[in-house]
BAPA-390624 format. One record per residue (C-alpha): x, y, z. Coordinates in steps of 0.02 Angstrom, whole numbers, padded with zeros to 5 digits, always signed. Layout:
N
XYZ...
//
This chain:
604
+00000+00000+00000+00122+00131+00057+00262+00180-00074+00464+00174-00074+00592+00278-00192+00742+00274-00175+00903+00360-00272+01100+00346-00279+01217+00446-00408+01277+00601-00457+01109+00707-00472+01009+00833-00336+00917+00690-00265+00769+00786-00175+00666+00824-00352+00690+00655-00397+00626+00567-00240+00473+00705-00236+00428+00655-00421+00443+00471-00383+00327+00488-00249+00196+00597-00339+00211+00415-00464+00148+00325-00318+00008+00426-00266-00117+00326-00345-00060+00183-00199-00163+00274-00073-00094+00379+00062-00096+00495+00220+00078+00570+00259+00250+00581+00168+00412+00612+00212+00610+00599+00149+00795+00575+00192+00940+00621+00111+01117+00588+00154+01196+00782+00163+01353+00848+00087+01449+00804+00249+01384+00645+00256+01215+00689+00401+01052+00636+00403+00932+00753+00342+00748+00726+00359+00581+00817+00306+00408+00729+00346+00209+00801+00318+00059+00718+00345-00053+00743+00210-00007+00743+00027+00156+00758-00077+00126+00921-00134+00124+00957+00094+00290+00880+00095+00359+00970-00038+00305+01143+00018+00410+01093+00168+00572+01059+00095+00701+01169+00115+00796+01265-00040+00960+01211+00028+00928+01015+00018+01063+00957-00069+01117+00778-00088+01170+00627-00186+01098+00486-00097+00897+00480+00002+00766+00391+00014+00562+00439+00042+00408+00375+00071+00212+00374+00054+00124+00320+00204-00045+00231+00223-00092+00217+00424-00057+00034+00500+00027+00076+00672-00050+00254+00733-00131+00397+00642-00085+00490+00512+00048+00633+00575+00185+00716+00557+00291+00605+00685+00223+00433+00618+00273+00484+00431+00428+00378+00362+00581+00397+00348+00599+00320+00545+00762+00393+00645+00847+00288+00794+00884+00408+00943+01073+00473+00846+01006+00493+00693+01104+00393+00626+00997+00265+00542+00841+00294+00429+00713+00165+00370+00561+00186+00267+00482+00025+00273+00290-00047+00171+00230-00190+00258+00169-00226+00456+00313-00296+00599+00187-00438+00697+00310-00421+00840+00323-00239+00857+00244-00218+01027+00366-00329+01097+00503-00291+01017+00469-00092+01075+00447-00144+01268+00614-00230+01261+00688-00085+01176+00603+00030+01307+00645-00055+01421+00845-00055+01392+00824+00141+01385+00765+00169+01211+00639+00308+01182+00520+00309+01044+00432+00483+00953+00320+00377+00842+00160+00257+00878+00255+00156+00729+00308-00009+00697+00427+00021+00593+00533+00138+00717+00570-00023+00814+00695-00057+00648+00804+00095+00652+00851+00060+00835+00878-00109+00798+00982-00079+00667+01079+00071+00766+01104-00053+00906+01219-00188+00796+01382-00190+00811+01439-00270+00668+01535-00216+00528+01458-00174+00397+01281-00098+00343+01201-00263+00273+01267-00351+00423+01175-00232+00522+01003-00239+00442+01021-00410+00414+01038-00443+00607+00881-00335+00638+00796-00411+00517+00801-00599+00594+00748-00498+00765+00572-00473+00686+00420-00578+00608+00296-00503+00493+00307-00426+00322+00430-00287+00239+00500-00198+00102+00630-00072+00158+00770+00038+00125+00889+00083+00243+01028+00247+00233+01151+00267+00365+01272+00413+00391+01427+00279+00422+01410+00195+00273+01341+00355+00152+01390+00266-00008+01251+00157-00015+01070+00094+00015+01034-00058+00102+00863-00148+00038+00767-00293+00087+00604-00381+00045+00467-00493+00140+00305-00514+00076+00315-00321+00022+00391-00269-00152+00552-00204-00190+00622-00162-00362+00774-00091-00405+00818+00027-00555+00976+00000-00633+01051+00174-00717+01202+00228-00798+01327+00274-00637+01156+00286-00522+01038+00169-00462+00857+00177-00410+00746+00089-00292+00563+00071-00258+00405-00018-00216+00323+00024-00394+00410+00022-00570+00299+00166-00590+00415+00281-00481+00550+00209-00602+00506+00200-00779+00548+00395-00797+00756+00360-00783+00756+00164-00819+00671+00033-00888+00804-00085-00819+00724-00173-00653+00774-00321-00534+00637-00375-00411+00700-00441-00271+00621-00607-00208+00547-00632-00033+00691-00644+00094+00818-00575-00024+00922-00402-00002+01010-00277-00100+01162-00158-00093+01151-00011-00200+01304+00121-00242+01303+00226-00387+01413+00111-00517+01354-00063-00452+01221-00166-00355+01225-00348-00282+01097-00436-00234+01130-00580-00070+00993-00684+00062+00964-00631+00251+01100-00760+00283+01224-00664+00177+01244-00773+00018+01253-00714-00158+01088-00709-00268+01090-00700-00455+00998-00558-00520+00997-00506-00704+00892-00357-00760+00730-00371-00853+00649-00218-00961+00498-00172-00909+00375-00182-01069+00292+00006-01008+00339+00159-01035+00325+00318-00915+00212+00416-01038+00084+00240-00988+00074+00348-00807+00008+00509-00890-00180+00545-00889-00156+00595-01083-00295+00732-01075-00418+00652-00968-00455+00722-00808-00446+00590-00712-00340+00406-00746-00517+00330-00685-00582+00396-00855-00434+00371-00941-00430+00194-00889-00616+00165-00943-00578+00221-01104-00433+00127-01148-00539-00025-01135-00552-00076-01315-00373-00061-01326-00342-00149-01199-00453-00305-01241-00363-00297-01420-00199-00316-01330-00232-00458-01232-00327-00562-01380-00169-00525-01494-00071-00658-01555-00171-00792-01455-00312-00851-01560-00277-00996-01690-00419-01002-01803-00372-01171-01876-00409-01259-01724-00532-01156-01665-00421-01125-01512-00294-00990-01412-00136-01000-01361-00078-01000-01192+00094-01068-01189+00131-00989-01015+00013-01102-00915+00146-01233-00916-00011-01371-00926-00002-01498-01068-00165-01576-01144-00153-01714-01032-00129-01645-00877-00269-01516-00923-00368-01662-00950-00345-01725-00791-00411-01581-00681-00568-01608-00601-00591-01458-00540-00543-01268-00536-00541-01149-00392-00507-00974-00405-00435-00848-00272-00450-00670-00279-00502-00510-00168-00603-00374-00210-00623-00349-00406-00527-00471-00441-00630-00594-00354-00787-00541-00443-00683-00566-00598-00636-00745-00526-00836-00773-00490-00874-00748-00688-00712-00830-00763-00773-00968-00655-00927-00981-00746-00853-00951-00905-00735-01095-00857-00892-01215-00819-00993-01154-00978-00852-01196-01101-00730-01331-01018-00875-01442-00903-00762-01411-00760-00839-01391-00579-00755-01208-00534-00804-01089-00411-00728-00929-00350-00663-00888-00147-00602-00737-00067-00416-00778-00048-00435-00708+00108-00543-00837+00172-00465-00963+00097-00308-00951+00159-00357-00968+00356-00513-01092+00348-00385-01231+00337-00443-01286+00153-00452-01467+00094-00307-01465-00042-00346-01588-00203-00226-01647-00294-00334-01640-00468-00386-01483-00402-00314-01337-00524-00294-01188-00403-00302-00990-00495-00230-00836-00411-00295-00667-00472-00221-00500-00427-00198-00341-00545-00026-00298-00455+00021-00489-00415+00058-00441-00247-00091-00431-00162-00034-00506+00012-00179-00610+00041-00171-00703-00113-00005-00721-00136-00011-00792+00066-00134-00928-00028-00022-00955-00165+00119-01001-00049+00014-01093+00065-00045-01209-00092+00135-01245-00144+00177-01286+00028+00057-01400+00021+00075-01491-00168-00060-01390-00264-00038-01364-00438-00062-01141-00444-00090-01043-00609-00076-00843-00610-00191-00739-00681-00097-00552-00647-00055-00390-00733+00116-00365-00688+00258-00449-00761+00388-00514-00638+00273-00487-00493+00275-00587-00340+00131-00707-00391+00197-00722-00573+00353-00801-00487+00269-00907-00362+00148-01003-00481+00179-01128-00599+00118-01053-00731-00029-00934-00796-00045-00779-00913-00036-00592-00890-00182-00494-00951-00083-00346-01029-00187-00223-00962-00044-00107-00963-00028+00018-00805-00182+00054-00691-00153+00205-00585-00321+00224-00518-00382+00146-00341-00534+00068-00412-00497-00053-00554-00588-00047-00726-00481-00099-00864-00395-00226-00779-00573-00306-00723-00606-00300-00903-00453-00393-00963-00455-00512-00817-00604-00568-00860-00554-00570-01070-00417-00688-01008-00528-00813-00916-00625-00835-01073-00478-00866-01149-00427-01008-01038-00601-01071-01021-00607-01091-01213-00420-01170-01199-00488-01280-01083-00655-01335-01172-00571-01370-01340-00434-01490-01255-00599-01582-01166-00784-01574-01262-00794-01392-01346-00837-01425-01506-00773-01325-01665-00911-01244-01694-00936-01189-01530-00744-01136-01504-00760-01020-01659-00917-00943-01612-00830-00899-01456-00685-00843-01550-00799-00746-01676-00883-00660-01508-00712-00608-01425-00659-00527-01586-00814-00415-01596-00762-00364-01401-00663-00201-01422-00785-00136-01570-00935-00161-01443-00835-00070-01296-00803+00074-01414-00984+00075-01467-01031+00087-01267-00932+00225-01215-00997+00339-01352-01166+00320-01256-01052+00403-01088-01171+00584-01116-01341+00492-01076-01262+00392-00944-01185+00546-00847-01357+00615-00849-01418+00447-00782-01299+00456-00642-01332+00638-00596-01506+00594-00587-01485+00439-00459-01317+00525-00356-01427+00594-00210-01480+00409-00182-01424+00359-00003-01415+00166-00031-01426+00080-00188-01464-00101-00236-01402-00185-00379-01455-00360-00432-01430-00500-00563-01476-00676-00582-01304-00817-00633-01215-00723-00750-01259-00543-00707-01240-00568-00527-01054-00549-00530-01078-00390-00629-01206-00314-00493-01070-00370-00373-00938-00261-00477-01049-00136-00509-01091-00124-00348-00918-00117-00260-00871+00010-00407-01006+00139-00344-00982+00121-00155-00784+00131-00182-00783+00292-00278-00945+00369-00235-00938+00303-00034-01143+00285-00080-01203+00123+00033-01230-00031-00102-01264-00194-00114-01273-00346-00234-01393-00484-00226-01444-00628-00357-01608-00564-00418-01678-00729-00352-01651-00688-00176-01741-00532-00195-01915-00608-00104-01797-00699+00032-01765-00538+00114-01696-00401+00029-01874-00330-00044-01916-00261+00120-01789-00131+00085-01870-00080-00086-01927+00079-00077-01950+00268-00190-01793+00305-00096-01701+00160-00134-01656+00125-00305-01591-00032-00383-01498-00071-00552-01552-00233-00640-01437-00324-00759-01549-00405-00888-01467-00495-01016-01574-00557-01173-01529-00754-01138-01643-00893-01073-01674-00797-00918-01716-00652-00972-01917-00668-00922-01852-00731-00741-01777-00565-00728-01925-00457-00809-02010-00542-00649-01898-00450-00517-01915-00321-00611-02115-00336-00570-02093-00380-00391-01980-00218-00402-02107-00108-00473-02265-00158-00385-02161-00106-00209-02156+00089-00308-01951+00046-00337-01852+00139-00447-01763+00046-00594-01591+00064-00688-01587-00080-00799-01425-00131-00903-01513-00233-01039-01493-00277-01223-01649-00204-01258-01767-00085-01190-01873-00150-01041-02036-00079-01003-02047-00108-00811-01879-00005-00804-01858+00187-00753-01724+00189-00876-01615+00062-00966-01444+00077-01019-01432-00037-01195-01288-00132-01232-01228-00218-01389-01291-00422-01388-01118-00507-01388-01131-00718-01346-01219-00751-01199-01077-00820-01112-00961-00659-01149-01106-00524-01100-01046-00527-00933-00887-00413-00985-00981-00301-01067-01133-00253-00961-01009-00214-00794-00925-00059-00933-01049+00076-00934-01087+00036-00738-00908+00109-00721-00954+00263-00775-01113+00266-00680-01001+00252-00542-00874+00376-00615-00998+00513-00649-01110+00478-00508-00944+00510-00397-00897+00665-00514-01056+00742-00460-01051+00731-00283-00858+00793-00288-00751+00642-00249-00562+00626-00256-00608+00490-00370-00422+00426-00407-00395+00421-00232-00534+00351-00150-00537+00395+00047-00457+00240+00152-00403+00141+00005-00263+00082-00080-00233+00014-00257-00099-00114-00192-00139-00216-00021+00031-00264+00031-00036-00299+00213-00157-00391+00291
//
């Protein structure tokens, strides 16, 4: 969640570590601060709660320096405030560590230090590092953080100056990314390639329980224990002018509207027409052992869960597999019955969302075959899996997730139709699918040039209190979407329930006051869902129906191109985005940066 730059070389380093940190705002935030190693070789520090632009204000003219490090903070261990902002000083000032990630054992690691005579200025748990770190006596730097590092259990990705050793930057990683920039006679360091990808496209990502030395003209890489690891650079595939809003106001909007793009991207080069089939060579499964699964289980949080729920439909549809779809945050501490002919999915947009990538490594512990289903190349669940496939996306600045939704759920009908033509999927049905993902990005287009009549939709339902949204097998995971979507960016109260359920409860909340968005697709349900629409309307309800044609028991309906019935699902959630988007607009939301979220949860 929080965000790390770091910089070593030859230029001012103050501008650079403020414009890598206005990279990361997107990660959600509360305070910010930075060190840099001074001309005589002190500790200088400058902290703000609030934003970057707060910190910035603060920073002296004269704050000159080679070598710093700075930070974005998201509240874990007290409140957001000037004196829990990172960078973290031991009592000398001699050490400072900004740190993403949560120490489990902080509280008793802080009475011990307190009560040896250590005194603390921060509610923090990552203060308890610096004075570990300044109480080593060893010889060297990584010595030093490595010793303090086997002193504490929990998570971390950190960077560590020290005015002893003011050549370099000591790094680590656990559970929390770190990635390092490699420049020409300067090196870089942070918890994004986003705060990189301005000076150098050249990246290492450091593996969990693996550290880093960084000096201007060199880096190695080396475990906890002190042994050499192998790291050769990669080049990252984006490009920092992918981080500009390119004339929208807002990367929420931009995002939405790169959508047809973005679906062309990840269908390229992986459809083979002669067998009806794609091409997924990176899920490391051969037609026999895909043959052999029995059944599919997906993990995700948050979008990408909902994204999970309808690939595992898709996956059912197409291939005859039993799947289903779990919070990975469930999962991972209900002590879960492991299969071996179980095939086990992990979705996250930045492939280090902590809880999944905790299930991930509890499945391997435990003999599970794990597939990937991320955004971000070289990411810690990318690494961890056996295989899988990246949904090319490209970045995502915003908090709330649109495009990447999108995509995810492109690339689960992708594997579903691998899937069904290596079991029962017949030819004719694999090229009608194929036929239906090509028309994808030419029916996205044709939706968002309908964005005028749904911002007047949405400023006409934004003083709504509470809003219910509902949808029966496939739409259900879209009014689950569409639901989070408007409650994350518009903080209006929503819910999602299967249409069917509607009479088991929920109707006593139907009301003038309450509205409720239907999804209605025109497939063999469609008259099961006129009939909520009915119990709806008799109950004086208002309706927003997302339909493929108009429906008469709606207030309003939104239409949307007919795609096949098993791919509808990724486009009715679209213009619900900007319902969201536009609803939130109106009422005057920071809508990129969504009040006590984060686009990458790095924690528990």
């Amino acid at each position: 969640m929080c965000g790390i730059v770091g910089y070593i070389g030859r230029r001012d380093v103050a501008p650079l570590l403020l414009e890598g940190l206005q990279r990361l705002e997107y990660r959600g935030y509360d305070s910010a601060g930075i060190a840099i190693t001074g001309r005589s070789g002190e500790l200088r520090t400058v902290k703000a709660k609030g934003r970057v632009r707060d910190l910035e204000a603060r920073v002296p003219k004269r704050f000159a320096g080679t070598t710093g490090i700075a930070h974005t903070r998201w509240a874990t261990h007290g409140a957001p405030s000037d004196a829990n902002a990172h960078p973290h000083l031991d009592a000398d000032s001699a050490v400072a560590v900004v740190h993403n990630g949560i120490i489990d054992n902080a509280s008793e690691l802080r009475a011990r230090l307190s009560a040896e005579g250590t005194a603390f200025t921060s509610e923090t748990d990552t203060e308890v590092l610096a004075h570990l770190i300044a109480r080593s006596q060893a010889d060297t730097l990584e010595q030093r953080v490595s010793e303090a590092l086997r002193s504490v259990e929990g998570t971390y990705g950190l960077a560590v100056l020290h005015r002893d050793f003011p050549d370099r930057i000591v790094v680590a990683r656990n559970g929390s990314p770190v990635v390092l920039g490699i420049g020409e006679k300067e090196m870089f360091v942070a918890s994004d390639v986003a705060a990189l990808v301005a000076h150098t496209r050249q990246v290492v990502t450091l593996a969990d329980g693996e550290m880093a030395t960084l000096k201007a003209d060199d880096f190695r890489t080396y475990t906890t224990e002190g042994s050499r690891t192998t790291a050769t650079p990669t080049t990252v595939e984006w490009e920092a002018e992918s981080y500009d809003m390119g004339g929208h106001d807002t990367y929420m909007h931009k995002e939405i509207a790169e959508q047809a793009e973005a679906v062309d991207r990840v269908l390229r080069g992986r459809i083979d027409d002669k067998f009806a089939t794609v091409h997924l060579g990176g899920l490391n499964l051969d037609p026999r052992e895909a043959r052999g699964v029995r059944r599919i289980k997906i993990l995700g949080c948050g979008t990408s869960y909902h994204a999970g729920q309808i690939g595992a439909q898709l996956i059912e549809e197409l291939a005859r597999i039993p799947a289903d779809a779990e919070p990975a945050s469930e999962f991972r501490y209900r002590n879960p019955v492991v299969d071996p002919d179980t095939l086990y999915v992990a979705v996250s947009q930045s492939g280090e969302t902590y809880d999944v990538l905790a299930a991930v490594q509890e499945l391997k512990r435990k003999g599970a075959r794990v597939l990937g289903v991320v955004n971000v190349v070289g990411s810690a669940i990318a690494r961890e899996a056996d295989g899988g496939t990246y949904v090319h996306a490209g970045p995502e600045v915003c908090v709330v997730s649109t495009k990447c939704f999108t995509n995810t759920v492109v690339a689960f009908a992708l594997l579903a139709l691998h899937l069904g033509r290596i079991r029962d999927l017949s030819v004719a049905d694999g090229r009608r699918i194929i036929e239906g993902l090509r028309r994808l990005p030419g029916q996205i287009d044709e939706i968002l040039k309908a964005e005028p009549e749904i911002k007047r939709l949405a400023l006409h339902f934004a003083d709504a209190k509470s809003m219910l949204f509902i949808g029966r097998v496939r739409g259900y995971p879209v009014a689950r979407e569409a639901s989070l979507k408007l409650k994350e960016v518009s903080y209006i109260h929503a819910e999602a329930y299967p249409a069917s359920e509607l009479k088991h409860g929920p109707l006593a909340l139907v009301e003038p006051a309450m509205p409720t968005v239907a999804i209605v697709p025109d497939d063999d349900l469609l008259e099961k869902n006129r009939a909520a629409l009915e119990e709806i309307k008799a109950r004086s309800g208002r309706i927003l129906a997302v339909a493929h044609q108009e429906q008469e028991k709606a207030d309003h309906t939104i239409i949307v191109p007919k795609n096949e019935d098993e791919l509808d699902p990724i486009l009715m959630g679209i213009p619900l985005q900007l319902f969201a988007y536009h609803t939130a607009l109106a009422l005057g939301r920071d809508i990129d940066k969504p009040r006590n979220l984060a686009k990458s949860v790095t924690v528990e």
